[in-house]
C-alpha positions in Angstrom: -24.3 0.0 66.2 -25.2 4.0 66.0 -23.1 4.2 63.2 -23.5 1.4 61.3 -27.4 2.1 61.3 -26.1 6.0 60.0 -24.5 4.3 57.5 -27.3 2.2 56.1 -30.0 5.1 56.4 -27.6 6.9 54.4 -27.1 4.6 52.0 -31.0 4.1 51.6 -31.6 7.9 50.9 -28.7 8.4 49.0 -30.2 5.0 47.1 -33.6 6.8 46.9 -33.2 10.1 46.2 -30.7 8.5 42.7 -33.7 7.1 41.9 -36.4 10.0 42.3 -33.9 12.6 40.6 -33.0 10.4 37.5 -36.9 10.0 36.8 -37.9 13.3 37.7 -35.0 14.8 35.0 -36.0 12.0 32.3 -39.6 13.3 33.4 -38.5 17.2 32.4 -36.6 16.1 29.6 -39.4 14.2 27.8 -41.6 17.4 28.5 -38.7 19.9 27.2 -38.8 17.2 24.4 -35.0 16.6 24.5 -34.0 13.3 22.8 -33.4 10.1 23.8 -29.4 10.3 23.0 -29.3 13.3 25.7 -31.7 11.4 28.4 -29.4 8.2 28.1 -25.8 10.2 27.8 -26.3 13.1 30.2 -29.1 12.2 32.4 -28.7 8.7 33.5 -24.9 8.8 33.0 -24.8 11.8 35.5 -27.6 10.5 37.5 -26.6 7.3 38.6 -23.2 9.1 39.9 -25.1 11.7 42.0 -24.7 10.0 45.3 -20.7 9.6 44.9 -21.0 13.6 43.8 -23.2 14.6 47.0 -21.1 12.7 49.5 -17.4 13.5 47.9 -18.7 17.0 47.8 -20.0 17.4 51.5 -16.7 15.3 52.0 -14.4 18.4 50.7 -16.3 20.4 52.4 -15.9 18.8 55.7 -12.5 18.5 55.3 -12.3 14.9 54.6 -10.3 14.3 51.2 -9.7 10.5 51.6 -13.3 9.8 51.9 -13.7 12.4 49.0 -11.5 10.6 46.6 -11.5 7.2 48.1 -15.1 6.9 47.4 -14.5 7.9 43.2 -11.6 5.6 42.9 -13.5 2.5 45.2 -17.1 3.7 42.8 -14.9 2.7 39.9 -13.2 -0.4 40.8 -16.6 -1.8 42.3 -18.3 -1.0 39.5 -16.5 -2.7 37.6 -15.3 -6.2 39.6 -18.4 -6.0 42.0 -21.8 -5.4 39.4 -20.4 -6.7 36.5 -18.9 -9.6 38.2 -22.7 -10.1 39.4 -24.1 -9.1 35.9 -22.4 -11.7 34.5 -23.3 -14.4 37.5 -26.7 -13.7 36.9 -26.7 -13.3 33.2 -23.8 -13.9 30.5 -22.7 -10.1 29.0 -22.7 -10.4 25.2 -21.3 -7.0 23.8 -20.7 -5.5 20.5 -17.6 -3.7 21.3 -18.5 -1.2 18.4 -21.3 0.4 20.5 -18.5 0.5 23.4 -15.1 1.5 22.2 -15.4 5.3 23.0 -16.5 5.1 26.4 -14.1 2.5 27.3 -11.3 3.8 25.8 -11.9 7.0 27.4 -12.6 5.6 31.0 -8.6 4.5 30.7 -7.5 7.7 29.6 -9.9 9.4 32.3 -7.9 7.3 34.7 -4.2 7.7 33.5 -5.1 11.9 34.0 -6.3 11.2 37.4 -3.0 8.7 38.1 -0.9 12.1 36.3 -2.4 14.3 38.3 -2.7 13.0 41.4 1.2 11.9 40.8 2.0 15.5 43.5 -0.2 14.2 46.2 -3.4 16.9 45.8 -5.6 17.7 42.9 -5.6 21.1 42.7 -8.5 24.0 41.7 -7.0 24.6 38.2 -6.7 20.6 37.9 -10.4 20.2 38.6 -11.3 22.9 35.9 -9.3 21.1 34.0 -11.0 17.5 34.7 -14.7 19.1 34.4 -13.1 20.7 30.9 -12.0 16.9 29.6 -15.8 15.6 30.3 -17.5 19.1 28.9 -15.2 17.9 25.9 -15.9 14.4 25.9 -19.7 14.8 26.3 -20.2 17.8 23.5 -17.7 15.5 21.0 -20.1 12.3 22.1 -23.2 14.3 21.7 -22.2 15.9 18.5 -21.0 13.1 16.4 -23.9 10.9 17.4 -26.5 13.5 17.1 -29.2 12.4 14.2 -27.5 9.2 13.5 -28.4 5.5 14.0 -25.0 5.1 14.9 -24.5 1.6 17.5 -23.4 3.9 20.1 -26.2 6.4 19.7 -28.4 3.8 20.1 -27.0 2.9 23.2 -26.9 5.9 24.2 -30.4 6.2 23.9 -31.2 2.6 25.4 -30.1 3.8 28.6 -32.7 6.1 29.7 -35.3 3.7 28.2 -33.8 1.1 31.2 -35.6 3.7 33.8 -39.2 2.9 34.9 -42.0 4.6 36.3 -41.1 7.9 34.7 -43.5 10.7 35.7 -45.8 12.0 32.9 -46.7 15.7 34.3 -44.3 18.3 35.0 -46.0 18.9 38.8 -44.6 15.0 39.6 -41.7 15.5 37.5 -40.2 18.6 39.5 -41.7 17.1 42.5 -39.5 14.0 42.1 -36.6 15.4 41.3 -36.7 18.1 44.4 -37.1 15.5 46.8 -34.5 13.3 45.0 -32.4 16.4 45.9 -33.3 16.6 49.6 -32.5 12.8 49.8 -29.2 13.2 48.5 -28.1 15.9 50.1 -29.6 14.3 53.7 -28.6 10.7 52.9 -25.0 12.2 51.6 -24.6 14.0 55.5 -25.6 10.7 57.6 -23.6 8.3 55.6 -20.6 10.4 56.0 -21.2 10.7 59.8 -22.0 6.5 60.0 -18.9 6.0 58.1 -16.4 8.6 60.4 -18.1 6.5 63.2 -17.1 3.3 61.7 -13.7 3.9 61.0 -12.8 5.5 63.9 -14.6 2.3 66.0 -12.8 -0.4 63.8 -9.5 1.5 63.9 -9.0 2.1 60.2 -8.6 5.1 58.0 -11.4 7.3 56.6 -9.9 6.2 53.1 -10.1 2.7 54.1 -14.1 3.0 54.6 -14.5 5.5 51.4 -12.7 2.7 49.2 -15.2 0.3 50.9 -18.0 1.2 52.6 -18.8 4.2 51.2 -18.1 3.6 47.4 -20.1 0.4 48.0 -23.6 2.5 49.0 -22.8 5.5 46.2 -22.6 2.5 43.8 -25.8 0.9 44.5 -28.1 3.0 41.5 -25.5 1.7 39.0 -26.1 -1.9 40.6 -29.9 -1.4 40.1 -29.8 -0.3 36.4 -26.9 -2.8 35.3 -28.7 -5.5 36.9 -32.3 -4.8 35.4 -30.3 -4.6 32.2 -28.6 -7.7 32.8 -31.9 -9.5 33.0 -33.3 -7.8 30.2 -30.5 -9.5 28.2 -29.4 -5.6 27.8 -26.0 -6.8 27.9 -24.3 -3.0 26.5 -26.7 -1.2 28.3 -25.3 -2.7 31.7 -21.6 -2.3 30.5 -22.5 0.9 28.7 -23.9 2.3 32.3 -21.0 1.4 33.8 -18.2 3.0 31.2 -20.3 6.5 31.8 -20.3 5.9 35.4 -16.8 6.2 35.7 -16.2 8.5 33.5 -18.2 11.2 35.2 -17.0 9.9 38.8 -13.2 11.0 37.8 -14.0 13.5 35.4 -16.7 15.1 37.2 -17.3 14.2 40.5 -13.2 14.9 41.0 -13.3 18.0 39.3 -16.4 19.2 41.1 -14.5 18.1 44.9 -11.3 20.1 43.9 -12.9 23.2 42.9 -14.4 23.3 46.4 -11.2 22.3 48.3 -7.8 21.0 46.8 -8.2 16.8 47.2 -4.9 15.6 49.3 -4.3 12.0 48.0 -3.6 9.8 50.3 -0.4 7.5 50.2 -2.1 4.0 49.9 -4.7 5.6 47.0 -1.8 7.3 45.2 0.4 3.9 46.1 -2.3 1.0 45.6 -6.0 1.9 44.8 -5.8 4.0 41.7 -3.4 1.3 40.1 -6.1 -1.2 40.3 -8.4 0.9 39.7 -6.5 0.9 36.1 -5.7 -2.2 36.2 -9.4 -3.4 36.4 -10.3 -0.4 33.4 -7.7 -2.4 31.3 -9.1 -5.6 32.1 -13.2 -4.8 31.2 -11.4 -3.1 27.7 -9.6 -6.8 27.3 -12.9 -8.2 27.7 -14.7 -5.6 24.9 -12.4 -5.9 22.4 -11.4 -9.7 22.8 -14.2 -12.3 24.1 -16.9 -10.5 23.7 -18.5 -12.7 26.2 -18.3 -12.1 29.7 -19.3 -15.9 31.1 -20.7 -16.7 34.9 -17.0 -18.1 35.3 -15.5 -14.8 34.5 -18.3 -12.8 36.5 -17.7 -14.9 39.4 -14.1 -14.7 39.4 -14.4 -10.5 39.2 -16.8 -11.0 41.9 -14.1 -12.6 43.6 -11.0 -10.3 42.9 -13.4 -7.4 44.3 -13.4 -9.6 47.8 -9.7 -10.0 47.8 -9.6 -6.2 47.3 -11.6 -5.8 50.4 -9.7 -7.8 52.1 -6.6 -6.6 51.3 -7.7 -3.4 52.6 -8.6 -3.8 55.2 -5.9 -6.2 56.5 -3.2 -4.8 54.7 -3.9 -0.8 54.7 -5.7 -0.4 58.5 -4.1 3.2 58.8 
């Protein structure tokens, strides 16, 4: 019970401090008078992934790689099957693939260099400067091309960090909120690994068992927030759009940061299983952007329900 109540006070200040550092950057931006393209791309793209970065990190460091890259690889598939499964229950996504096809296309070739590299069973130092290099790249081409237009994906761009509320409008609160958002990352990042040991240890299972589950699910819960406030806004690419830059800076990033700090080991069943459906699902949401156009309560429901097979299969089929 110890753990598990670890688990979900980490997952609360992890939760939290998301929240305070995305408003308290969007608050410094707006006073540095950045634009709105560079608030939406960089700020809440980055932001909502800073719990998976705090806890992968603090992972590496403690020696734990499959809860390091379990918890990118489980981020991404729940992002996907998980939020917009309940996106779409809650609210029919109508995209305009236009405003998407970038992102998505590059959260599939994101994933095939993670599948490549991982391919030798670690992700080395020179492969994570070589990850952080593809999203430097990928953000200064994005920024670049979009800067000054009207373009559909600037504008989504942009969109994005309009979603945010309750932006502070002083510097003082601004630096305020993002120093504490820090401090509740980086506390919330250290208990929720240490509930999350507890757990699998108790139930028997293997640390990458809980960081495909358990632990993605928490570091996931800012990019439930925003899609779902999107959803109901009848933002429909702003909730897809969220989730394409999530999971582009959870392997691009987030990886690349981990391995710089330790070389990631990659377990067999992630290596095996996890980062092919992982794929699999990346292929499936670019299906859904460049065919239907239309993700239905029907389809949402059944990706909510291929995300609880995936649990279960997890934890039934890969206990060790």
């Amino acid at each position: 019970m110890l753990n598990i109540l670890y688990l979900l006070v980490g997952v609360a200040l992890l939760t939290a401090g998301g929240e305070g550092f995305i408003r308290g950057a969007l608050g410094l931006a707006k006073k540095w008078g950045l634009s709105a393209l560079f608030c939406g791309l960089v700020i809440v793209g980055f932001g909502t992934s800073m719990p998976e970065l705090f806890v992968s990190v603090n992972a590496a460091l403690n020696n734990q790689p499959d809860i390091a890259i379990g918890n990118v690889i489980g981020s991404n598939i729940a992002n996907v099957l998980l939020i917009l499964g309940l996106c779409a229950m809650i609210m029919p996504l109508t995209v305009a693939p236009i405003s998407l096809r970038r992102d998505a296309l590059m959260v599939i070739a994101a994933s095939v260099l993670c599948i490549a590299l991982s391919s030798k069973g670690v992700i080395s130092f020179a492969e994570g400067l070589l990850l952080l290099g593809a999203l430097a790249a990928y953000l200064t081409w994005t920024y670049l091309s979009e800067k000054g237009q009207s373009a559909p994906a600037a504008e989504l761009h942009a969109a994005e960090g309009q979603e945010i509320e309750n932006v502070p409008q002083s510097m003082f609160w601004s630096v305020v909120q993002l120093v504490v958002g820090l401090g509740l990352l980086i506390a919330g990042s250290q208990i929720l690994l240490k509930g999350a040991v507890g757990i699998a240890h108790g139930l028997g299972v293997s640390e990458a068992v809980i960081g495909l589950t358990l632990v993605a699910f928490g570091t996931s819960l800012p990019e439930l927030t925003i899609s779902i406030i999107a959803a109901l806004r009848k933002h429909a690419d702003v909730a897809v759009g969220n989730i394409l830059g999530s999971n582009i800076f959870n392997l691009l990033g987030i990886l690349g940061v981990s391995s710089l700090i330790k070389p990631i080991q990659v377990s067999g069943r992630v290596a095996e299983f996890d980062q092919w459906v992982m794929l699999a699902v990346a292929l499936v949401l670019l299906l859904f952007l460049y065919t239907g156009r239309r993700l239905s309560r029907t389809e949402g429901g059944i990706l909510f329900l291929a995300y609880v097979v995936y649990i279960g299969v997890s934890y039934v089929a890969f206990t060790s």
